[in-house]
C-alpha positions, 0 to 999 in steps of 0.5 A, spaced: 500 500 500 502 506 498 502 513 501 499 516 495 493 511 494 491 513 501 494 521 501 496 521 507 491 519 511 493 512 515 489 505 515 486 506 522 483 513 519 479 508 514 477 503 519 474 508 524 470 511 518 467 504 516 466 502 524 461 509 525 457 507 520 456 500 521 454 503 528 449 507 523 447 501 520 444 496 526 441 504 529 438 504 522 436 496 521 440 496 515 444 489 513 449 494 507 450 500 504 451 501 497 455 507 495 456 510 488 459 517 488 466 519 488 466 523 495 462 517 499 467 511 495 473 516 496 471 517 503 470 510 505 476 507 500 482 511 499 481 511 492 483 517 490 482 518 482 481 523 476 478 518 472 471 520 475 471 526 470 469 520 465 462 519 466 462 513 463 463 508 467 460 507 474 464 505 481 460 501 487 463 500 493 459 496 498 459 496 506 457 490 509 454 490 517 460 486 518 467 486 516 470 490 510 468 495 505 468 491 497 469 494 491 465 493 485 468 496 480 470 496 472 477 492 470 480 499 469 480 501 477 483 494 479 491 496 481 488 503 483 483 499 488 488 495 490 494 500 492 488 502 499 485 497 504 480 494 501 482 487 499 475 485 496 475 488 489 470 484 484 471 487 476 468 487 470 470 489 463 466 496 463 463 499 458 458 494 458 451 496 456 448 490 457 450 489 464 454 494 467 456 491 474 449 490 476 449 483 476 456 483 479 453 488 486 447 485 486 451 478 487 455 481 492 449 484 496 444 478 496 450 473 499 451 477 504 447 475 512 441 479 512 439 480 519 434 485 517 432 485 510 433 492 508 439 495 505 441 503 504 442 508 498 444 515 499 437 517 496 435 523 499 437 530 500 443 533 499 444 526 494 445 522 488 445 516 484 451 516 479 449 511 476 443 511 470 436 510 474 434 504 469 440 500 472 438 502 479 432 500 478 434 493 475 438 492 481 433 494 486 429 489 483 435 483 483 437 485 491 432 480 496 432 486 501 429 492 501 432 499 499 432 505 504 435 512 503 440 513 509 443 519 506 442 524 512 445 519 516 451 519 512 451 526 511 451 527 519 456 522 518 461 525 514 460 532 518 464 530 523 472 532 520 478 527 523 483 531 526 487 529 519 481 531 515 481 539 518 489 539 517 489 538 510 482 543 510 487 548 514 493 546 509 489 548 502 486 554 507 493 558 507 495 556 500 489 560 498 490 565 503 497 566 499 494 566 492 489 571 495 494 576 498 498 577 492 492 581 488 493 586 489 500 586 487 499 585 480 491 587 479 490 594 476 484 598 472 485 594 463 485 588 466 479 583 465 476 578 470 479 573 467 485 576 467 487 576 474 482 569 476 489 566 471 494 569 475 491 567 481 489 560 478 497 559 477 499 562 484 495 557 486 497 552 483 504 554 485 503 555 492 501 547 491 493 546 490 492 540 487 486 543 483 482 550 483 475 547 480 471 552 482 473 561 481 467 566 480 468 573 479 464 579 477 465 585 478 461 592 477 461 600 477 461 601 486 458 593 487 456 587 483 449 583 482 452 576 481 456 571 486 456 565 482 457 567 474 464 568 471 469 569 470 469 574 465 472 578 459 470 585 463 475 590 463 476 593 470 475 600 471 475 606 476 470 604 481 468 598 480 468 593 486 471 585 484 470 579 488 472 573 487 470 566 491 474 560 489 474 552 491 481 549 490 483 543 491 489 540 496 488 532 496 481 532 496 478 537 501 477 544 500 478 550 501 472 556 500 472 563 501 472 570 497 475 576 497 473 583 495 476 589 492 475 596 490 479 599 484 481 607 485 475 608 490 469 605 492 462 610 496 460 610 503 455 606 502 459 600 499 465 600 504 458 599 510 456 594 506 463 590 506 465 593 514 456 590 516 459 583 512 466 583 515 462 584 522 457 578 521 463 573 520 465 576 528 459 575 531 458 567 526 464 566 529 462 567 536 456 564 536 460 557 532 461 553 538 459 547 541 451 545 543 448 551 539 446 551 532 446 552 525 441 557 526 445 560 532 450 562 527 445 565 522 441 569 527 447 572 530 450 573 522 443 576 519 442 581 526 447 585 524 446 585 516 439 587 518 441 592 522 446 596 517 439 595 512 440 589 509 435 589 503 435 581 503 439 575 502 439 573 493 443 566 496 438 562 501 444 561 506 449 565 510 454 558 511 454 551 510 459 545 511 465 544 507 470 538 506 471 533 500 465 537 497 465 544 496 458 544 499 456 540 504 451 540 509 449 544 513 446 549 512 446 556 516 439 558 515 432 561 520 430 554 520 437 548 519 437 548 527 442 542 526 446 541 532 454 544 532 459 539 535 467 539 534 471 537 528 464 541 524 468 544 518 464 550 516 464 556 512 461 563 515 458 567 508 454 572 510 451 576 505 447 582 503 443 586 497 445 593 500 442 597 494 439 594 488 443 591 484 448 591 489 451 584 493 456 584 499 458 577 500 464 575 505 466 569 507 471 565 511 472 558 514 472 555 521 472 548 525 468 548 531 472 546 537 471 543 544 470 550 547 468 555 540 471 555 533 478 555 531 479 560 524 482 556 519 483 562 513 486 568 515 481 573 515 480 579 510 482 586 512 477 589 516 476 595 511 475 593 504 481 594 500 482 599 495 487 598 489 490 604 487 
């Protein structure tokens, strides 16, 4: 087994992993657990691999009540499967339209003991099946037992971070961190937005991200109106504002968080703006710790963006869960309520229509610890900075 199958993680990591939810499993009365995308196969196995990207070809990892995870996997896979502590590895030559490892899962599943007759899925929130919906269904209708959705409970699963999952989180954090601080050493009024998202793609890249999947940018005259669009071939010019938010990627876990910026100047009521969001995450972070809630978190975020005279909030949510997925749940909203205990990696994203058309979004990422939170971006500049 090499270090770079598991990347960095040891076996016990794994172990750990599959015996809580094998726990899970007997609260929830579930002989096995089927697994079909990459986060929850990865989580489980160690496998690590780009080849997800070919949507060609689907991937089972299967966990029983008892013992070790088995993969049921195409031939293509194998050597990659073996290099992790999995040792259970059945294959077949895939592409295969007629029976694309259907018959090979379904074998597996059914001589397994059943103990209670039912076997679980992520089929609920926050989730997906990749694998084609007519194949499933075929496969539902081959396994003796019945499929129930245990996606919550792999999700509250999974919420919870390792100590070595919040360091490769902490890591990816200062890499972005230092790509950030570098823009305004290079960005100036001419340039485009995808101009300077390059630039801070390859520092980066350079500060040893392994990807940077995910960059927005939009810029505009004292303020933007979109957070998830670009970037663009706009030029920047005096008096526009520029945010960028970006996901990279150091071994599997991200990073997520923006900044933003004011080119020549910027007016009072923008810079409020920035100052009412920096301030959210002050009063989110302190909120941030064990035995309150997500939605403790948001009252405490939104009840400052309210009284600078927040418009309304076009995102839905001011924070959520992060870790091998950009996004994970929770979710800091009015109503999430989900329960804060340590080892919850999580994003503080408050956001506000100050005027129309005009958004203000900051955000930072945190890890709730025994006795709070603990910061694991550094934080922006309290006063938004203005390049000149």
């Amino acid at each position: 087994m090499s270090e770079f199958s598991l990347r960095g993680f040891e076996v016990s990591e794994f172990e750990s992993r599959t015996a809580r939810l094998q726990k899970v499993m007997h609260e929830q009365k579930v002989d096995a657990v089927l697994f079909t995308t990459e986060p929850n196969v990865r989580y489980f196995s160690g496998f690590f691999t780009q080849f997800w990207h070919s949507p060609t070809r689907p991937w089972f990892l299967i966990v029983p009540l008892e013992g070790k995870p088995i993969a049921v996997i195409p031939e293509i896979g194998a050597t990659g499967m073996a290099a992790t502590w999995i040792d259970d590895i059945r294959t077949w030559a895939s592409p295969c339209p007629e029976d694309d490892g259907i018959s090979l899962v379904a074998k597996a599943m059914n001589d397994l003991p059943k103990k209670y007759g039912r076997v679980g899925a992520t089929l609920g929130i926050e989730s997906y099946l990749r694998m084609p919906t007519n194949n499933f269904l075929e496969l539902r209708d081959k396994v003796e037992s019945e499929f129930v959705d245990v996606a919550l409970a792999i999700h509250n699963l999974r919420q919870i971070k390792s100590a070595a999952e919040i360091s490769k989180t902490r890591q990816i954090c200062r890499i972005t961190n230092q790509a950030f601080d570098l823009i305004p050493n290079y960005a100036k009024t001419g340039m485009t937005e995808r101009e300077i998202c390059k630039q801070f793609r390859i520092d980066m890249l350079s500060a040893g991200a392994d990807e940077c999947p995910y960059i927005i940018a939009g810029s505009g005259p004292d303020g933007y109106d979109s957070i998830i669009m670009g970037p663009t071939d706009r030029v920047l010019n005096d008096g526009d504002v520029l945010i960028i938010d970006t996901g990279a990627v150091r071994d599997g876990y991200f990073s997520d968080f923006d900044r933003n910026w004011a080119f020549g100047s910027a007016s009072e009521e923008t810079l409020a703006a920035y100052r009412a969001t920096w301030e959210a995450t002050t009063k989110g972070f302190a909120a941030a710790k064990p035995g309150n809630t997500t939605t403790d978190i948001y009252n405490a975020m939104w009840s400052v963006l309210e009284a600078a005279g927040a418009l309304g909030n076009d995102v839905g949510r001011i924070g959520h869960g992060l870790g091998m997925e950009l996004t994970e749940r929770p979710s800091h909203t009015a109503t999430d309520n989900t329960l804060l205990v340590p080892g919850m990696v999580l994003t503080l994203e408050p956001g506000m229509n100050y005027a129309p058309g005009k958004q203000m979004v900051h955000e930072e990422n945190i890890v709730i610890t025994e006795d709070g939170a603990e910061w694991l971006t550094e934080r922006a500049a309290p006063e938004m900075i203005i390049i000149k």
